[in-house]
C-alpha positions as CSV (number, residue, x, y, z in Angstrom):
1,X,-50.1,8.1,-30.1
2,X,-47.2,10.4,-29.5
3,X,-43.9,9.6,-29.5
4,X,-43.2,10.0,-26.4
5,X,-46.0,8.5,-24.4
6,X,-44.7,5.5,-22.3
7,X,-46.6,2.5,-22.4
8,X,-48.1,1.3,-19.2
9,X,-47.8,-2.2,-17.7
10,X,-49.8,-3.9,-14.8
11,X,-48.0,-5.1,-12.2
12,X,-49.3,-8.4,-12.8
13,X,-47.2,-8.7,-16.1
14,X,-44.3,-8.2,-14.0
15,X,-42.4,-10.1,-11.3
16,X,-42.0,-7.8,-7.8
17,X,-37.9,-8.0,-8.5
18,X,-38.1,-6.8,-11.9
19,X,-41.5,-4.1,-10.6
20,X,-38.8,-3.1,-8.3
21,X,-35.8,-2.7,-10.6
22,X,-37.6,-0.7,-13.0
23,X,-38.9,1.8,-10.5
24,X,-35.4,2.1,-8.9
25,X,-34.2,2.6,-12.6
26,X,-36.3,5.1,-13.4
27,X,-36.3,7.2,-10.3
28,X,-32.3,7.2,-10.6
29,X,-32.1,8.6,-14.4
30,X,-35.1,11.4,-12.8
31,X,-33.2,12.3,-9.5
32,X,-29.8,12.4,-11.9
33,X,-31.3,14.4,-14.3
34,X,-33.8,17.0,-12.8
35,X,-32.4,16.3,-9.0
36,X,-34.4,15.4,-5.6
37,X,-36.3,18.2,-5.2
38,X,-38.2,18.2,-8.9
39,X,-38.2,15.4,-9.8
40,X,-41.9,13.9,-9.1
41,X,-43.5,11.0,-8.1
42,X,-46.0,11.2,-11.0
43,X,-42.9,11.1,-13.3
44,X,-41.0,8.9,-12.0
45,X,-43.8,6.3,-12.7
46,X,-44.8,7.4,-16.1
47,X,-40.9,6.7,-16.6
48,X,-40.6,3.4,-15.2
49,X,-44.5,2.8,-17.5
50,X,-46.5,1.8,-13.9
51,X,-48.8,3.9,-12.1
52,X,-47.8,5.9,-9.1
53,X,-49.7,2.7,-7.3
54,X,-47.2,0.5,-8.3
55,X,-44.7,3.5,-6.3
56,X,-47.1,3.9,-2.9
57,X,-47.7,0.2,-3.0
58,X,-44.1,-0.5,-2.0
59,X,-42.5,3.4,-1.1
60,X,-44.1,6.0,1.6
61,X,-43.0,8.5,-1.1
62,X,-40.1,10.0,-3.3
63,X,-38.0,10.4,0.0
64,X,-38.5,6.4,0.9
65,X,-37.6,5.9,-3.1
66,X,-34.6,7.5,-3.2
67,X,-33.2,5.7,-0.3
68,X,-33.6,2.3,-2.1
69,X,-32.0,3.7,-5.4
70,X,-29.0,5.0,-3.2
71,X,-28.6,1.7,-2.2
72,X,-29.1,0.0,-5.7
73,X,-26.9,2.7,-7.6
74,X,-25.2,4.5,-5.5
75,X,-21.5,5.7,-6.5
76,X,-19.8,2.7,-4.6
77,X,-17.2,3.0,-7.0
78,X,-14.0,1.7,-5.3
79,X,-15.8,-1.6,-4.3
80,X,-17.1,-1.8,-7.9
81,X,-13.1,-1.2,-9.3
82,X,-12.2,-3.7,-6.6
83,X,-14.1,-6.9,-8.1
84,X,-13.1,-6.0,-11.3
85,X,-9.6,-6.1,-10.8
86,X,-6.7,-9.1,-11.0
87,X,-7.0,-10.9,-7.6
88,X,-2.9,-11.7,-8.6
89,X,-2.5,-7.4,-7.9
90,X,-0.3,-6.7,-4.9
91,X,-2.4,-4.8,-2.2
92,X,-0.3,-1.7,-3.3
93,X,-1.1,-2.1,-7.3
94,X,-4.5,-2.5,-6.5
95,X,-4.5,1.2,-4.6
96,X,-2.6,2.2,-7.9
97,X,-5.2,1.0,-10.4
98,X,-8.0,1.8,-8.2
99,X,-6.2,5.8,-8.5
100,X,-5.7,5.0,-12.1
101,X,-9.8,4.4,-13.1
102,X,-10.7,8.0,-11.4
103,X,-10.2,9.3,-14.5
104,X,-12.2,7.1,-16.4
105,X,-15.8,8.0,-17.5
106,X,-17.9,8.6,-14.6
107,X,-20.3,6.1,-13.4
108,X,-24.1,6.2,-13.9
109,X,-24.7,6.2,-10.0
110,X,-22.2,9.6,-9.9
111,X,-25.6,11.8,-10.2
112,X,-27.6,10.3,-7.8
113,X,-24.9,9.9,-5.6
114,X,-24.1,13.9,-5.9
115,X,-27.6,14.4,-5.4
116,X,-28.2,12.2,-2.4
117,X,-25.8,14.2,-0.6
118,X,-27.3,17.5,-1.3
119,X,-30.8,15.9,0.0
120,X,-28.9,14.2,2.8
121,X,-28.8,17.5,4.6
122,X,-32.5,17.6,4.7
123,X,-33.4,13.9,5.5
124,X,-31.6,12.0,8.3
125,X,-32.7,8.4,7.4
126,X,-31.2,9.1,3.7
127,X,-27.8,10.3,5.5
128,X,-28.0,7.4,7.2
129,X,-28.3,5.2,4.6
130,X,-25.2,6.9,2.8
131,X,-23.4,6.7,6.2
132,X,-23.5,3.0,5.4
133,X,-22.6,2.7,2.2
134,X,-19.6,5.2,2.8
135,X,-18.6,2.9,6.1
136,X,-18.7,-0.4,4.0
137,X,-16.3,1.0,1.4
138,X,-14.2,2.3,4.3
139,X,-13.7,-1.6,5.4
140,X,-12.9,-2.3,1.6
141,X,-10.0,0.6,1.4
142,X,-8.9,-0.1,5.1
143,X,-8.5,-3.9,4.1
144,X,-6.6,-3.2,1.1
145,X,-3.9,-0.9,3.3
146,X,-3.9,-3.5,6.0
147,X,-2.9,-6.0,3.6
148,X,0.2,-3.4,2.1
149,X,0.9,-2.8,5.7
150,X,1.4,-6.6,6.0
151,X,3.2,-6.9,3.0
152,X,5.7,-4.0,3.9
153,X,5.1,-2.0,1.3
154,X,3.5,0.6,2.9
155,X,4.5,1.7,6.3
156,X,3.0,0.2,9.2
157,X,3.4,3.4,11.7
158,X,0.8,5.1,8.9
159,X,-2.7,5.5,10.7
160,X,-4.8,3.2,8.7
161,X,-8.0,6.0,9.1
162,X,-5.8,8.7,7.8
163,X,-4.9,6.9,4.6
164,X,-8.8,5.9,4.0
165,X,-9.8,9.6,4.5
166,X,-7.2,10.5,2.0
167,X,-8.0,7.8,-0.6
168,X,-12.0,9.1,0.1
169,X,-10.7,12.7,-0.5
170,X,-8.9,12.1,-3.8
171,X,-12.0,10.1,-5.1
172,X,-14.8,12.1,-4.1
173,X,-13.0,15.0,-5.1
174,X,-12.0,13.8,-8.3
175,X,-16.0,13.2,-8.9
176,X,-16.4,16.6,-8.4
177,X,-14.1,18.0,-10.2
178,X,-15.5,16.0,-13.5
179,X,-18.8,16.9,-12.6
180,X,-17.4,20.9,-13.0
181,X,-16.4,20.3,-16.2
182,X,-12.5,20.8,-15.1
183,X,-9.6,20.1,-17.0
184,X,-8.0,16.6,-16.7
185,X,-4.2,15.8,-16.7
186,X,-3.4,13.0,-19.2
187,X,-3.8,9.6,-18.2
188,X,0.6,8.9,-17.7
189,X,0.9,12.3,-16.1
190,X,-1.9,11.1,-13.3
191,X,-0.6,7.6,-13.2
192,X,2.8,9.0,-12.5
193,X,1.5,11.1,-9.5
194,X,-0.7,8.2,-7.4
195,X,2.1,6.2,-8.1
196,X,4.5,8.8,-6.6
197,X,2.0,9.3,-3.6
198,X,1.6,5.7,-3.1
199,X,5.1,5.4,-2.9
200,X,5.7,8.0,-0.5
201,X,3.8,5.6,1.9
202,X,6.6,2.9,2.3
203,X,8.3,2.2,5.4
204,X,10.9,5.4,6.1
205,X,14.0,3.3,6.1
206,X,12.8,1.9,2.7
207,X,12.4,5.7,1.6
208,X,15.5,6.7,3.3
209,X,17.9,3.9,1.4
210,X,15.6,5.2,-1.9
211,X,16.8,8.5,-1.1
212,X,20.6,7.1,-0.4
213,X,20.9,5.7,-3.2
214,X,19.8,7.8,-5.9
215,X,22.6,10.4,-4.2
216,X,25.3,7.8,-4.3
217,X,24.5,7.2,-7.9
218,X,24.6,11.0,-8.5
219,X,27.8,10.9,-7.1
Protein backbone atom coordinates (compact mmCIF):
# COMPACT_ATOMS: atom_id res chain seq x y z
CA UNK A 1 0.00 0.00 0.00
CA UNK A 2 1.54 3.33 -0.73
CA UNK A 3 2.47 5.72 1.51
CA UNK A 4 0.36 8.03 0.81
CA UNK A 5 -3.02 6.46 0.35
CA UNK A 6 -5.46 7.64 3.04
CA UNK A 7 -7.36 5.13 4.79
CA UNK A 8 -11.09 5.21 4.39
CA UNK A 9 -13.62 5.19 7.23
CA UNK A 10 -17.52 4.56 7.12
CA UNK A 11 -19.48 6.97 8.46
CA UNK A 12 -20.85 4.65 10.79
CA UNK A 13 -17.44 4.57 12.73
CA UNK A 14 -17.87 8.14 13.20
CA UNK A 15 -20.17 10.50 15.12
CA UNK A 16 -21.98 13.24 12.63
CA UNK A 17 -19.91 16.11 14.80
CA UNK A 18 -16.68 14.57 14.43
CA UNK A 19 -17.96 13.37 10.23
CA UNK A 20 -18.41 16.96 10.16
CA UNK A 21 -15.24 18.37 11.74
CA UNK A 22 -13.09 16.24 9.70
CA UNK A 23 -14.58 17.29 6.37
CA UNK A 24 -14.49 20.93 7.44
CA UNK A 25 -10.79 20.20 8.34
CA UNK A 26 -9.87 18.81 5.36
CA UNK A 27 -11.54 21.11 2.89
CA UNK A 28 -9.83 24.09 4.84
CA UNK A 29 -5.97 22.74 4.60
CA UNK A 30 -7.32 22.02 0.36
CA UNK A 31 -8.97 25.49 -0.20
CA UNK A 32 -5.59 27.04 1.85
CA UNK A 33 -3.34 25.16 -0.03
CA UNK A 34 -4.52 24.74 -3.82
CA UNK A 35 -7.40 27.61 -3.34
CA UNK A 36 -11.29 27.48 -4.22
CA UNK A 37 -11.22 26.99 -7.65
CA UNK A 38 -8.83 23.62 -7.70
CA UNK A 39 -9.32 22.27 -5.12
CA UNK A 40 -11.89 19.25 -5.68
CA UNK A 41 -14.49 17.61 -4.19
CA UNK A 42 -12.99 14.12 -4.88
CA UNK A 43 -9.91 15.41 -2.79
CA UNK A 44 -11.20 16.95 -0.32
CA UNK A 45 -12.76 13.56 0.68
CA UNK A 46 -9.88 11.33 0.07
CA UNK A 47 -8.29 14.00 2.54
CA UNK A 48 -10.65 13.95 5.24
CA UNK A 49 -10.54 9.51 4.46
CA UNK A 50 -14.66 9.37 3.59
CA UNK A 51 -16.12 9.09 0.29
CA UNK A 52 -17.47 12.10 -1.54
CA UNK A 53 -20.97 10.56 -0.06
CA UNK A 54 -20.14 11.39 3.21
CA UNK A 55 -19.55 15.30 1.38
CA UNK A 56 -23.13 15.28 -0.85
CA UNK A 57 -24.81 13.64 2.02
CA UNK A 58 -24.54 16.83 4.10
CA UNK A 59 -23.10 19.72 1.24
CA UNK A 60 -24.81 20.62 -2.23
CA UNK A 61 -21.15 20.88 -3.36
CA UNK A 62 -17.67 22.47 -2.79
CA UNK A 63 -19.41 26.03 -2.81
CA UNK A 64 -21.98 24.88 0.13
CA UNK A 65 -18.57 23.36 1.87
CA UNK A 66 -16.67 26.18 1.85
CA UNK A 67 -19.20 28.29 3.47
CA UNK A 68 -19.29 25.97 6.56
CA UNK A 69 -15.39 26.03 6.84
CA UNK A 70 -15.52 29.95 6.66
CA UNK A 71 -17.59 29.79 9.44
CA UNK A 72 -15.61 27.06 11.39
CA UNK A 73 -12.11 28.64 10.49
CA UNK A 74 -12.47 31.63 9.34
CA UNK A 75 -9.72 34.46 10.19
CA UNK A 76 -11.84 35.83 13.19
CA UNK A 77 -8.79 36.84 14.63
CA UNK A 78 -9.50 39.88 16.94
CA UNK A 79 -12.38 37.91 18.63
CA UNK A 80 -9.97 34.97 19.07
CA UNK A 81 -7.05 37.58 20.69
CA UNK A 82 -9.99 38.94 22.65
CA UNK A 83 -10.80 35.73 24.86
CA UNK A 84 -7.41 35.15 25.26
CA UNK A 85 -6.52 38.15 26.82
CA UNK A 86 -6.50 39.44 30.80
CA UNK A 87 -10.17 40.43 31.43
CA UNK A 88 -8.10 43.00 34.29
CA UNK A 89 -6.77 45.02 30.62
CA UNK A 90 -8.11 48.51 30.37
CA UNK A 91 -10.34 48.76 27.15
CA UNK A 92 -7.42 50.81 25.76
CA UNK A 93 -4.50 47.99 26.61
CA UNK A 94 -6.62 45.56 25.16
CA UNK A 95 -6.70 47.72 21.55
CA UNK A 96 -2.85 47.74 22.35
CA UNK A 97 -2.29 44.04 22.65
CA UNK A 98 -4.75 43.20 20.24
CA UNK A 99 -2.23 45.67 17.71
CA UNK A 100 0.59 43.97 19.38
CA UNK A 101 -0.28 39.98 18.19
CA UNK A 102 -0.62 41.20 14.36
CA UNK A 103 2.73 40.44 14.11
CA UNK A 104 2.64 37.22 15.50
CA UNK A 105 2.54 34.00 13.34
CA UNK A 106 -0.43 34.05 11.16
CA UNK A 107 -3.34 31.96 11.99
CA UNK A 108 -4.38 28.70 10.16
CA UNK A 109 -7.81 30.19 9.08
CA UNK A 110 -5.53 33.25 7.29
CA UNK A 111 -5.62 31.07 3.94
CA UNK A 112 -9.02 30.23 3.76
CA UNK A 113 -9.95 33.44 4.87
CA UNK A 114 -7.79 35.10 1.89
CA UNK A 115 -9.37 32.73 -0.30
CA UNK A 116 -12.92 33.17 0.64
CA UNK A 117 -12.70 36.66 -0.36
CA UNK A 118 -11.30 36.02 -3.68
CA UNK A 119 -14.39 33.44 -4.25
CA UNK A 120 -16.65 35.87 -2.50
CA UNK A 121 -16.81 37.86 -5.67
CA UNK A 122 -18.19 35.05 -7.47
CA UNK A 123 -20.73 33.56 -4.95
CA UNK A 124 -23.23 35.91 -3.05
CA UNK A 125 -24.32 33.50 -0.30
CA UNK A 126 -20.39 32.99 0.57
CA UNK A 127 -20.06 36.99 0.74
CA UNK A 128 -22.82 36.86 2.79
CA UNK A 129 -21.63 34.60 5.10
CA UNK A 130 -18.33 36.65 5.42
CA UNK A 131 -20.53 39.82 5.72
CA UNK A 132 -21.37 38.21 9.05
CA UNK A 133 -18.55 37.20 10.43
CA UNK A 134 -16.88 40.66 9.56
CA UNK A 135 -20.23 42.39 11.27
CA UNK A 136 -19.90 40.26 14.53
CA UNK A 137 -16.26 41.28 14.99
CA UNK A 138 -17.27 44.82 14.16
CA UNK A 139 -19.61 44.59 17.56
CA UNK A 140 -16.43 43.11 19.31
CA UNK A 141 -13.93 46.19 18.25
CA UNK A 142 -16.92 48.81 18.56
CA UNK A 143 -17.52 47.44 22.28
CA UNK A 144 -14.05 47.66 23.17
CA UNK A 145 -13.81 51.64 21.96
CA UNK A 146 -17.20 52.19 23.63
CA UNK A 147 -15.79 51.02 26.73
CA UNK A 148 -12.33 53.51 26.24
CA UNK A 149 -14.80 56.09 25.30
CA UNK A 150 -16.44 55.55 28.69
CA UNK A 151 -13.40 55.30 30.51
CA UNK A 152 -12.03 58.66 28.94
CA UNK A 153 -9.24 57.43 27.57
CA UNK A 154 -10.12 57.74 24.21
CA UNK A 155 -12.12 60.63 22.97
CA UNK A 156 -15.66 60.54 22.93
CA UNK A 157 -16.27 63.06 19.80
CA UNK A 158 -14.25 60.14 17.76
CA UNK A 159 -16.89 58.34 15.39
CA UNK A 160 -17.01 54.92 16.86
CA UNK A 161 -17.39 53.36 12.89
CA UNK A 162 -14.39 55.27 11.86
CA UNK A 163 -12.13 53.87 14.52
CA UNK A 164 -13.47 50.09 13.71
CA UNK A 165 -12.73 50.65 9.96
CA UNK A 166 -9.32 51.73 10.92
CA UNK A 167 -8.61 48.94 13.42
CA UNK A 168 -10.16 46.49 10.34
CA UNK A 169 -7.70 48.29 7.97
CA UNK A 170 -4.52 47.85 10.03
CA UNK A 171 -5.46 44.14 10.56
CA UNK A 172 -6.48 42.97 7.37
CA UNK A 173 -3.79 44.81 5.91
CA UNK A 174 -1.28 43.57 8.03
CA UNK A 175 -2.51 39.92 6.84
CA UNK A 176 -1.74 40.82 3.67
CA UNK A 177 1.23 42.18 3.89
CA UNK A 178 2.68 38.73 5.72
CA UNK A 179 1.00 36.79 3.17
CA UNK A 180 3.49 38.92 0.53
CA UNK A 181 6.31 37.92 2.13
CA UNK A 182 7.10 41.70 3.30
CA UNK A 183 9.44 42.87 5.69
CA UNK A 184 8.37 43.27 9.35
CA UNK A 185 9.51 46.00 11.78
CA UNK A 186 10.64 44.51 15.14
CA UNK A 187 8.30 43.77 17.67
CA UNK A 188 9.25 47.30 20.18
CA UNK A 189 9.46 49.43 17.06
CA UNK A 190 5.60 48.17 16.19
CA UNK A 191 4.57 48.31 19.73
CA UNK A 192 5.81 51.81 19.98
CA UNK A 193 3.74 52.93 16.88
CA UNK A 194 -0.03 51.35 17.97
CA UNK A 195 0.82 52.66 21.09
CA UNK A 196 1.54 56.10 19.61
CA UNK A 197 -1.75 55.83 17.41
CA UNK A 198 -3.74 54.69 20.21
CA UNK A 199 -2.73 57.54 22.02
CA UNK A 200 -3.43 60.07 19.62
CA UNK A 201 -7.13 59.01 20.20
CA UNK A 202 -7.45 60.60 23.74
CA UNK A 203 -9.71 63.40 24.48
CA UNK A 204 -7.99 66.86 22.79
CA UNK A 205 -7.63 68.70 26.03
CA UNK A 206 -5.86 65.48 27.37
CA UNK A 207 -3.60 65.76 24.24
CA UNK A 208 -3.40 69.40 24.44
CA UNK A 209 -1.98 69.53 28.35
CA UNK A 210 0.34 66.39 26.87
CA UNK A 211 1.55 68.73 24.46
CA UNK A 212 1.75 71.69 27.27
CA UNK A 213 3.66 70.06 29.16
CA UNK A 214 6.38 68.43 27.45
CA UNK A 215 7.05 72.33 26.15
CA UNK A 216 7.08 73.72 29.72
CA UNK A 217 9.53 70.95 30.66
CA UNK A 218 11.65 71.89 27.49
CA UNK A 219 11.63 75.15 28.78
Amino acid sequence: MPLDTVIETTTSDLTNSKLSDRLLAAAADLFAEKGYEQAGVAEIARRAGVTTGAIYSRYTGKADLLQDAVKNHAADEITRLLRAEDNSQSPKDILADIGEHLLDDLHESTGIFIEALVAARRDPDLAIVLHQLAAEEDGEVAKIIEAAQASGSIDQDLDNLALVRLAHAIGYGMNVTRLLGLELPTKDSWTDVINRVINSFAPTSENNSEINGEKNDNH
